[in-house]
C-alpha positions as CSV (number, residue, x, y, z in Angstrom):
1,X,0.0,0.0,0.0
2,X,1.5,3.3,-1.2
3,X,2.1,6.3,1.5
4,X,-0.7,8.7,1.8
5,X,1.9,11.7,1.8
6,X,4.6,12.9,-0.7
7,X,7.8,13.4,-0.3
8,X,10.7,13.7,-2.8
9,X,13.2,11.0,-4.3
10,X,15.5,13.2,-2.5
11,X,14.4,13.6,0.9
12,X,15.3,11.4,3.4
13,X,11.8,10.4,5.6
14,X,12.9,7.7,8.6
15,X,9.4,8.7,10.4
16,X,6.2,6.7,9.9
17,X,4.0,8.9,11.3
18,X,3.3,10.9,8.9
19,X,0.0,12.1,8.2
20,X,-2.0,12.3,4.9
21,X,-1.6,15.1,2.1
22,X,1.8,16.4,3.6
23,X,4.6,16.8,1.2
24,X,8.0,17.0,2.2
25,X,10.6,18.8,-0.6
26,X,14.0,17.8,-1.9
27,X,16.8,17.2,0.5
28,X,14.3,17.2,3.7
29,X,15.5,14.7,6.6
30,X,13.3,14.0,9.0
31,X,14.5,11.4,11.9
32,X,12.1,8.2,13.2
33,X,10.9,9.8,16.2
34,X,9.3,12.7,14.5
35,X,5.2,13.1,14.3
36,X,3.9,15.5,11.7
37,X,0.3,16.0,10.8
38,X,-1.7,16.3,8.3
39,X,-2.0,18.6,4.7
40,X,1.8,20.1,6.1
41,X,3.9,22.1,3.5
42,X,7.7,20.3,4.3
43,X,10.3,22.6,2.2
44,X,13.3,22.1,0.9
45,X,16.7,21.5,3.7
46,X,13.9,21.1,6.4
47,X,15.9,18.5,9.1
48,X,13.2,17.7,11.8
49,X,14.5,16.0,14.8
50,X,13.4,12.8,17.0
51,X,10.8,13.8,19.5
52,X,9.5,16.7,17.6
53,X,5.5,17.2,17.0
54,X,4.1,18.7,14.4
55,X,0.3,19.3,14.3
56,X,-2.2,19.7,10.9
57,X,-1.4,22.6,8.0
58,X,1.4,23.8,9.5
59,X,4.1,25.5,6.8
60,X,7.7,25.2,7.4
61,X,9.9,27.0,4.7
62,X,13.4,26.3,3.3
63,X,16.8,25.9,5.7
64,X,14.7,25.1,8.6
65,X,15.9,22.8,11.5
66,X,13.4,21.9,14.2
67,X,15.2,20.4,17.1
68,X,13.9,17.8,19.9
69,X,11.4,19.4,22.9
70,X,9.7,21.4,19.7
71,X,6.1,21.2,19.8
72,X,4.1,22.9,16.7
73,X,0.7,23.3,16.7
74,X,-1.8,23.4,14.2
75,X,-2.0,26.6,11.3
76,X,1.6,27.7,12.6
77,X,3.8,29.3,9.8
78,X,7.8,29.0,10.0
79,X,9.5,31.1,6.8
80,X,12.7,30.4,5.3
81,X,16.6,30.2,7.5
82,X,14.2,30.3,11.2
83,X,16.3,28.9,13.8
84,X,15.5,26.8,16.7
85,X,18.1,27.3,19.1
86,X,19.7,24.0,20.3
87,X,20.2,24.0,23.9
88,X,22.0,26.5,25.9
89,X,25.4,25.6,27.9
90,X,23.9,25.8,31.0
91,X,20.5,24.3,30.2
92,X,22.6,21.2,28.9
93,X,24.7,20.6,32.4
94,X,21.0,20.7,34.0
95,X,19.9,17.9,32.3
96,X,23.1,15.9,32.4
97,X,22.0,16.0,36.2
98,X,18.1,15.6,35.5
99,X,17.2,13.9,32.3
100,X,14.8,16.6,30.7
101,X,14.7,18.8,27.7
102,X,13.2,22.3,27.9
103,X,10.4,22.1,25.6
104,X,9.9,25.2,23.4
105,X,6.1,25.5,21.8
106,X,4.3,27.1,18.9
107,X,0.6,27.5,19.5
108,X,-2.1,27.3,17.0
109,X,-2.2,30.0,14.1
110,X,1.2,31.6,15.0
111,X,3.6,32.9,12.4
112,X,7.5,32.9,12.6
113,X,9.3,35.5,9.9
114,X,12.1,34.4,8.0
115,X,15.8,34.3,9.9
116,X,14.0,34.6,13.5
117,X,15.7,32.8,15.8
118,X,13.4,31.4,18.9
119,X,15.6,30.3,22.1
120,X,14.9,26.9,23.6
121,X,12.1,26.4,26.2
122,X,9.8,29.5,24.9
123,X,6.5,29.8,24.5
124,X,4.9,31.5,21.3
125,X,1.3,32.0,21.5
126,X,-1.6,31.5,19.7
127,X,-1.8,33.5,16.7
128,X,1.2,35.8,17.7
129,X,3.2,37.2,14.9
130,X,7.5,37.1,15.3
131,X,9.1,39.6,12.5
132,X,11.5,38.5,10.8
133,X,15.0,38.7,11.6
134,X,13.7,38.9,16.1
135,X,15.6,37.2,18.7
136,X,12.8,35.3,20.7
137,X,14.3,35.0,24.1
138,X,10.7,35.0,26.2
139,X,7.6,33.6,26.1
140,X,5.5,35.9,23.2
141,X,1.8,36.2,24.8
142,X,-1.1,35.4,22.3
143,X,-2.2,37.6,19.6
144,X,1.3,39.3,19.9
145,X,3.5,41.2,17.3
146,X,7.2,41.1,18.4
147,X,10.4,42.2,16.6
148,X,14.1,43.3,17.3
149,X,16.7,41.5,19.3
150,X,16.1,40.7,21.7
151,X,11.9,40.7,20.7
152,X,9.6,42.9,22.3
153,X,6.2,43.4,21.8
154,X,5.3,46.4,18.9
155,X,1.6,45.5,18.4
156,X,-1.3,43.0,18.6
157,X,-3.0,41.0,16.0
158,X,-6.0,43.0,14.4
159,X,-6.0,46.0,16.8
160,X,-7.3,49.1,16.0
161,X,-4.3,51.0,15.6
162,X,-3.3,53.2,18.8
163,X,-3.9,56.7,19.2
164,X,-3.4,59.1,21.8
165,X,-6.1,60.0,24.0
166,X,-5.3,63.8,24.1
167,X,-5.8,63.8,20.4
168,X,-8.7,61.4,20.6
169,X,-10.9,63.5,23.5
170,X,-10.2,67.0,21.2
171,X,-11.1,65.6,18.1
172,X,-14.1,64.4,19.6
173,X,-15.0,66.9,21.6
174,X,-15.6,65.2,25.0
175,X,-17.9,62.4,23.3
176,X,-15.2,59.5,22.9
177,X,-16.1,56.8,20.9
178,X,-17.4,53.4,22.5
179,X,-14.1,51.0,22.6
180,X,-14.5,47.6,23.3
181,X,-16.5,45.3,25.8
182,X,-18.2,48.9,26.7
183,X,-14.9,50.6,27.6
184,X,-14.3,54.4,26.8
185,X,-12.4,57.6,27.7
186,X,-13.2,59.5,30.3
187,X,-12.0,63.2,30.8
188,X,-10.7,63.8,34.0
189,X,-11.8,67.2,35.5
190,X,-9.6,69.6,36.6
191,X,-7.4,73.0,36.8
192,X,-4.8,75.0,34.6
193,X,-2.4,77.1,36.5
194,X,0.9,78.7,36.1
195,X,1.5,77.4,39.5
196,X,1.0,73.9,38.7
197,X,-2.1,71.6,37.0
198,X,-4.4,69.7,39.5
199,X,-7.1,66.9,37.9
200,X,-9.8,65.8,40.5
201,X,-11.9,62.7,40.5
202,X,-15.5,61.9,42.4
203,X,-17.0,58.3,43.0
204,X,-20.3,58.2,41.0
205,X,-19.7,61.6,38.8
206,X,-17.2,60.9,36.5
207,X,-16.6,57.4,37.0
208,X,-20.0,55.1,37.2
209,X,-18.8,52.9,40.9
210,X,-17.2,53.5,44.1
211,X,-13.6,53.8,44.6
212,X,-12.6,51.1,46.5
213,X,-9.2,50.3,46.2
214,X,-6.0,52.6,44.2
215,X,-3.1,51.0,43.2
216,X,-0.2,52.2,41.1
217,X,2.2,50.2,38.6
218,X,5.7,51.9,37.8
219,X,9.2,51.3,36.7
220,X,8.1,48.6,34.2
221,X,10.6,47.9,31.8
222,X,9.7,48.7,28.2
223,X,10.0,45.2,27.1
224,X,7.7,44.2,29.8
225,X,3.9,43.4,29.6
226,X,1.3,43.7,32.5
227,X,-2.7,42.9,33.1
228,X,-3.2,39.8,30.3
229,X,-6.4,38.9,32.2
230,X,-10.3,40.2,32.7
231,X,-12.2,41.0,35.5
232,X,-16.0,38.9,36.3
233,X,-17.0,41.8,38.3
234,X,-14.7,45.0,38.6
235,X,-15.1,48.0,37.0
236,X,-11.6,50.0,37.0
237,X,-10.6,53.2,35.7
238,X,-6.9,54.1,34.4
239,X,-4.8,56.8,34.5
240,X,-1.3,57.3,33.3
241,X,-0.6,60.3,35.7
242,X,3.2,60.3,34.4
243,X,4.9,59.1,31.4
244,X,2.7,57.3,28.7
245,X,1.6,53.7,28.1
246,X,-0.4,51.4,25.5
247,X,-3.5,49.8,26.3
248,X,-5.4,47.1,24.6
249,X,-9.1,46.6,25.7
250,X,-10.5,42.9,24.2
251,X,-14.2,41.7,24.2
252,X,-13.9,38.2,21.9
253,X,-14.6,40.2,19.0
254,X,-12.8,43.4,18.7
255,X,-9.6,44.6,19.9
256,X,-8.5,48.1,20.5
257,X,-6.0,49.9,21.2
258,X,-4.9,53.5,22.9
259,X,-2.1,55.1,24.5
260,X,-2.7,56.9,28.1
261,X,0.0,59.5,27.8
262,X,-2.5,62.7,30.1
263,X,-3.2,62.5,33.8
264,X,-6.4,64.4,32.3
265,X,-7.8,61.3,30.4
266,X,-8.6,58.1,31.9
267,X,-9.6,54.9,30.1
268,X,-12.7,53.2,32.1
269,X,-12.7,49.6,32.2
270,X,-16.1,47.7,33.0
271,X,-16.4,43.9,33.9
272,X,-15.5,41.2,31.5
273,X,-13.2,43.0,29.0
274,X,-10.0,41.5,28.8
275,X,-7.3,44.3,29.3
276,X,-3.3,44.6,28.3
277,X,-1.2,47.0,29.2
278,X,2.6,47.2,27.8
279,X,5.2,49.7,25.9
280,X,5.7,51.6,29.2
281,X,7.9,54.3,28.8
282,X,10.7,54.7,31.3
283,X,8.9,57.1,33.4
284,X,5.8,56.1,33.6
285,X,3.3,56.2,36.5
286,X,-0.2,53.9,35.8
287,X,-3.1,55.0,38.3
288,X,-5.5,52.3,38.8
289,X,-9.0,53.0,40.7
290,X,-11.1,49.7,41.0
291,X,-14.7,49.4,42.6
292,X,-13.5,46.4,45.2
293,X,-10.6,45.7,47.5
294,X,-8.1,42.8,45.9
295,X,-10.1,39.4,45.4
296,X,-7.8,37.0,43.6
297,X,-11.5,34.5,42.6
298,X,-12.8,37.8,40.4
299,X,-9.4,37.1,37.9
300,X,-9.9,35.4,34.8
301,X,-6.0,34.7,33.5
302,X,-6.9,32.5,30.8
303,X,-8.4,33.4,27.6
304,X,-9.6,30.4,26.4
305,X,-11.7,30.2,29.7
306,X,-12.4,34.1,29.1
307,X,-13.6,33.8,25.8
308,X,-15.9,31.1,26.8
309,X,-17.2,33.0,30.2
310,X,-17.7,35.8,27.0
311,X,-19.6,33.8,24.8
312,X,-21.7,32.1,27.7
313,X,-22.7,36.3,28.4
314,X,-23.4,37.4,25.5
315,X,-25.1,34.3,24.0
316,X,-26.5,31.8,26.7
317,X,-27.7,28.4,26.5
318,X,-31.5,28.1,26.0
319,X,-32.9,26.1,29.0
């Protein structure tokens, strides 16, 4: 019985787990402990390793070498010369002494730019984007756009592009648009003087909940990415009192973005909107004002679980 994938009369295939409709080019070598999926796109000089998986329509361009501990998930695109760093000196002495490989994983629907280079044991999440040419040395979070060496994060998958909030609340004359999940700018009253600027805030007038708790976040390195999670029941409001920052509000559906860069403009987040904040300049100062004291149970971290808890919301199951 012939094999239910192609590969060419000058690859080298030891695996047998293979799965149907992949095609593996000219001069390929892929070792007898490999797994690769279905309807994959094997180029040319591709050498996959033992104990590498490889999941359904995933893409993997010339001069690639995928090294044991990879694990690729389904949709994932790898362009041409990507390197996946062999271990490190010190990562090889450890497991002399314990046995283990670090494991270094591509989610679902991400894409790796040609000549990248991703260091052992990271993670790069679903549908996150690595430029070409970036230096992956930490774990990229989903939805993520990272470039330069080493990477940091420049944007997120299918945001509305930034914009500063100064610009946004003058342009608009004090009637901001409607951002995600609910969440919108909010002008923060308050007083010009040659003597110095003061902004004041009231529970229930500009903001639509008790102040219950105030917290601040500072000295962030740029580089650096906070929040990555929603709230079941918190409303907060933001306020980048020094120093500027980017913002990404997320309902399931839409993604914006902003920058808070005027201790005159808040952004006001209600429940269930899945909030980032990251590309903190060196100097700045994040106010946060939430309507409840610290309860770790009102965190959702995950967005899998976040999307569903969404989705349950917004469409529920008939009884």
């Amino acid at each position: 019985m012939g094999e239910s994938f192609f590969r060419h009369p000058q690859a080298i295939v030891e695996s047998d787990r293979i799965g149907p409709g992949t095609r593996i080019g000219a001069f390929a070598h892929v070792l007898p402990g490999a797994v690769i999926g279905s309807d994959c796109d094997i180029c040319d000089h591709v050498f996959i390793e033992n104990d590498v998986v490889i999941g359904d329509r995933v893409t993997i361009q010339c001069g690639v070498h995928i090294w044991k501990g990879v694990r690729i998930e389904d949709g994932v695109f790898i362009g041409p010369g990507a390197a996946f760093a062999a271990e490190l000196v010190q990562q090889v002495s450890r497991r002399a002494a314990q046995d283990s490989i670090p494991c270094t994983a591509v989610k679902r629907g991400a894409a790796i730019g040609a000549n990248a280079t991703i260091l052992p044991g990271v993670l790069i999440g679903e549908n996150a984007v690595v430029d070409p040419g970036a230096v992956v040395t930490l774990n990229v979070p989903r939805n993520a756009v990272v470039s330069g060496n080493p990477a940091t994060i420049t944007s997120y998958v299918d945001a509305r592009p930034a914009s500063a909030t100064t610009l946004r609340m003058n342009s608009e004359a004090g009637s901001p648009k409607v951002l995600a999940g609910g969440s919108r700018i909010v002008r923060v009253p308050g007083v010009l003087d040659l003597r110095g600027n003061l902004v004041h805030l009231t529970s229930r007038v500009e903001i639509p909940f008790e102040i219950q708790r105030v917290f601040f976040v500072y000295g962030v390195p740029s580089r650096d990415v906070r929040g990555e999670h929603a709230h079941r029941t918190l409303h907060q409001l933001l306020i980048c009192v020094h120093g500027a920052c980017h913002i990404i509000v997320d309902d399931g559906s839409r993604r914006d973005e902003l920058i808070l860069d005027d201790p005159a403009v808040g952004l006001y987040i209600p429940p269930m909107v899945w909030s980032i904040q990251y590309k903190y300049s060196p100097d700045a100062v994040l106010a946060v004002l939430a309507s409840a004291p610290y309860d770790p149970s009102d965190y959702i971290r995950d967005y899998d679980q976040y999307l569903l808890l969404a989705k349950s919301l917004t469409d529920p199951t008939p009884p």
